[in-house]
C-alpha positions, 0 to 999 in steps of 0.5 A: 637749424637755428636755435635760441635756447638760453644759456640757462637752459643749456646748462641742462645736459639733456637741453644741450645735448639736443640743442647740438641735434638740432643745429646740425639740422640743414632742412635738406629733406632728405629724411623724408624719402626714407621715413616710413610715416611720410611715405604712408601719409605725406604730412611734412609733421610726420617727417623727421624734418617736420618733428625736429622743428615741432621738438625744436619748439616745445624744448625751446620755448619750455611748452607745455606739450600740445595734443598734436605734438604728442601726435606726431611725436608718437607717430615716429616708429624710432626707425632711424632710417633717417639717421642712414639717409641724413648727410649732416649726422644729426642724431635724431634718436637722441633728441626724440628720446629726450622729447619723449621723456619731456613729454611724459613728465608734462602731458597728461594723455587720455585715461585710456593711453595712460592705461595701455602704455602703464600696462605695457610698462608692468608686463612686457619687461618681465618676463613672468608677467608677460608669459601669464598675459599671453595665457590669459590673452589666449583665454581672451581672444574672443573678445579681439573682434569687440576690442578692435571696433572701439579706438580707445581700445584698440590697442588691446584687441591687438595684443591679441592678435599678436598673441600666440597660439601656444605660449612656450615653455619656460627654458633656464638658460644654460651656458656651455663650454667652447668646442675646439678652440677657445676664442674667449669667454662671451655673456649672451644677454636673456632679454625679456620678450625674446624668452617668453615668445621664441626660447629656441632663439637663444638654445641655437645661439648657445649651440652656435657660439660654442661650436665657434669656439666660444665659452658661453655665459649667462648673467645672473641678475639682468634683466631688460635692457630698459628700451621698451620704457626707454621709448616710452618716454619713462626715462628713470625706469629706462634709466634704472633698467640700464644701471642694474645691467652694467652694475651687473656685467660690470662683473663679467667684464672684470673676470674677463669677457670677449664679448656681450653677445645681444640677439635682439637688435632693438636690445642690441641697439639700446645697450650700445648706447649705455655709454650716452644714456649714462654718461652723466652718471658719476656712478656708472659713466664708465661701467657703461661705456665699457659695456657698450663697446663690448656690447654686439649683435650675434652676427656681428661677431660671427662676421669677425670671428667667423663660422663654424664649418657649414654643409648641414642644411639645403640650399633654401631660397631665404628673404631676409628682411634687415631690423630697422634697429640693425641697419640704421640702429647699429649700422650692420647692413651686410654681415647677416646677408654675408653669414647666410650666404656662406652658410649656403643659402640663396639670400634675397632682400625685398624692395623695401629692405629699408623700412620698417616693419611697422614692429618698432616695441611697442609701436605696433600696440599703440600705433595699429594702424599706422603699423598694420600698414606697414606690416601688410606692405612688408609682408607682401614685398618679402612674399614676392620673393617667393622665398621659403623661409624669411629671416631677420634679426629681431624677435618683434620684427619676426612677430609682426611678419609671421602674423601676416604671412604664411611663409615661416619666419626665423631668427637669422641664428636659427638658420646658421645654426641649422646650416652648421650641424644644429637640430632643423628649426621646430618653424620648418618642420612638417607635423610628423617631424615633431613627433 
C-alpha cells in the first residue's frame, strides 16, 4: 500500500514502524475469509484490510481519532488470524497496537467506556483486586438482568456473567525439584487472572514439569505481563508492566535458566514480543530480547523436551479448541493436539478451529455482542464433536467456553498431567469424588 508519511514523521519509532506495516499491505483480501468480525458483519471497515486503511489514515494525516475509527478499531479482537492467512507478512498486530495507544492519548470516549475500561485497567492485572471484584460480583449478581437492559452498562452485567460461582482459594506458588533426570532449571510465570480463576492450572504444570525432569521456579516480584492494558491502548502501563518483568527475570537468567515457561498463551504471546515492545529502551532492549527467546507456552516445550510416560488416565474423546493467541499469535498449531494424542487421548478440532472465541482480554467485556456471538458459535461447533471434555490453552479462552456449555472445559495441562500419574481434574469429578 502506498503511504506518504513525511520524513519528519517517520523520524518517530512507532510511525516508522507501522509505516513499514502498511507498505507491505497488497490489498489481496485474503484477511477477510478469516476475520471473525467480517465473517458476523460483512463491513469491509471491520476487516483487517478495511482497518489498515482507517489506521493508515489517521496515522498519517495525524487526526484526530473519529468515533467511528475508534469503532472498528475497537472491534478488532486482536485475533490475529489475519497475520496466519496474509501471504505478504504484514504485521498487523503491531500496527494496531501503535493505533490504540494513539487513539487513547487523543480520543475522549464517553463517561461510561472510560469508566469500564479504568476499571478493568485497576483490577484484573492484580490479582487481590480482582479476587475481591469477583466477591463482590457474586454479591452483585442479581443486579445482571438490569445491567444488561442498559447499552452503557452492559459491559458490567457481563462481568457478572462470567463471574464464577465460587472464587478460589488463593495457592502460594510453590516451586519443586525435577524427578529422575534434570533437564534444567525453568521459571513458570503466575500471571494474574489465571491464579485467581483456575489456580489448579498452575499446581498440574508444577506437577507436570518436575516428573519431566525440570527444577521449577517462581519469580519473586513479577506481576502481569502488561497485555490486558497493552491492549487497551494504556502503553506506558503496558510499558512499565514489561520492564518490571524483564528487570525481574533478568535475574533468573543470569543464575541459569532453561526456559520461561508461560501457561496462558495470550501472556505467552505478549512476553514473546518484549524484545519489539522495548526495543528502543536503552535500558532494557536487551534484557527484553533475552527474555522473549526463552520465553515458551508449556506445550511448546513438552513437544521438544518430551513426555513423562503416559497410561494414568482413560481414553476420553477430547475437543480441543486452539487460542487465537497460540496459533496465530505464537504460531503453535500441532504441539498440543500431538501431546493429547500421545497422552492416549482421542483428540478432535471443531470446524471452526481458526476463529475466536469471542474471549480476546478483555474483549468479551467491552465487546458483548460482538463476543457472545462468537462464543455461541464456538461452543455449538465443539458440542457437535460430541466430546467429553474440551481443552484449550488459555484461561479466558476456557472461561468463555465453559460459560456457554455444559461439557467440562480444561487447560490442556490438566489432561496431560492426568494422563501422566497426576491427581484426576476437580472439572471431571463426580460430586461424591470431591469428598
Amino acid at each position: 500500500m502506498q503511504t506518504r508519511f513525511s520524513s519528519e514523521q517517520l523520524l518517530d519509532p512507532q510511525v516508522a514502524a507501522s509505516e513499514a506495516v502498511i507498505r507491505k499491505c497488497v490489498h489481496c483480501g485474503f484477511c477477510t475469509a478469516t476475520c471473525p468480525t467480517y465473517v458476523l458483519l460483512g463491513d469491509e471497515l471491520d476487516s483487517p484490510r478495511g482497518r489498515i486503511y482507517l489506521m493508515k489514515e489517521m496515522l498519517e494525516q495525524e487526526q484526530e481519532p473519529t468515533a467511528e475509527v475508534v469503532r472498528h478499531v475497537d472491534r478488532c479482537l486482536s485475533c490475529l488470524s489475519c497475520m496466519t492467512t496474509c501471504p505478504s507478512g504484514v504485521n498487523y498486530m503491531h500496527l494496531v497496537d501503535h493505533a490504540r495507544a494513539y487513539i487513547e492519548a487523543r480520543y475522549r470516549r464517553p463517561w461510561h467506556d472510560r469508566l469500564t475500561r479504568a476499571m478493568l485497567a485497576r483490577i484484573l492485572p492484580f490479582p487481590g483486586r480482582m479476587r475481591i471484584a469477583l466477591r463482590v460480583a457474586r454479591l452483585a449478581r442479581w443486579m445482571r438482568p438490569v445491567l444488561l437492559r442498559v447499552p452503557a452498562l452492559r459491559p458490567f452485567g457481563e462481568m457478572l456473567s462470567l463471574a464464577p460461582a465460587r472464587v478460589p482459594a488463593p495457592v502460594a506458588a510453590r516451586g519443586a525439584a525435577a524427578v529422575g533426570l534434570n533437564k534444567g532449571r525453568v521459571v513458570v510465570l503466575q500471571g494474574c487472572a489465571e491464579g485467581v480463576l483456575r489456580p489448579e492450572i498452575r499446581a498440574a504444570t508444577v506437577r507436570l514439569l518436575t516428573r519431566a525432569g525440570y527444577d521449577v521456579d517462581f519469580a519473586t516480584g513479577e506481576g502481569c505481563c502488561g497485555s490486558l492494558t497493552w491492549h487497551l491502548g494504556r502503553a506506558d502501563e503496558g510499558l512499565a508492566a514489561a520492564r518490571r518483568n524483564v528487570a525481574t527475570w533478568r535475574e533468573e537468567i543470569d543464575r541459569g535458566l532453561a526456559a520461561i515457561v508461560v501457561t496462558a498463551s495470550g501472556c505467552g504471546t505478549t512476553i514473546k514480543d518484549y524484545g519489539h515492545m522495548l526495543r528502543d529502551d536503552p535500558d532494557h532492549a536487551a534484557d527484553a530480547a533475552r527474555v522473549s527467546a526463552l520465553a515458551v507456552d508449556v506445550c511448546e516445550l513438552l513437544a521438544e523436551s518430551g513426555l513423562p510416560a503416559a497410561g494414568g488416565a482413560p481414553s476420553l474423546r477430547v475437543a480441543y479448541q486452539s487460542p487465537c493467541s497460540m496459533q496465530h499469535g505464537q504460531k503453535l498449531r500441532r504441539e498440543p493436539l500431538d501431546l493429547l494424542a500421545a497422552a492416549g487421548f482421542n483428540v478432535c478440532e471443531p470446524v471452526d478451529a481458526h476463529l475466536c472465541c469471542g474471549s480476546a482480554g478483555t474483549y468479551n467485556l467491552l465487546q458483548p455482542e460482538i463476543a457472545g456471538q462468537l462464543g455461541d458459535r464456538k461452543a455449538a461447533t465443539l458440542e457437535a464433536l460430541a466430546p467429553d471434555v474440551i481443552a484449550t490453552g488459555n484461561v479466558g479462552c476456557a472461561t468463555q467456553i465453559a460459560a456457554r456449555t455444559g461439557v467440562p472445559v480444561l487447560h490442556t495441562v490438566e489432561l496431560l498431567d492426568w494422563a501422566t500419574g497426576g491427581p484426576k481434574p476437580e472439572h471431571l469429578m463426580k460430586p461424591e469424588e470431591n469428598h
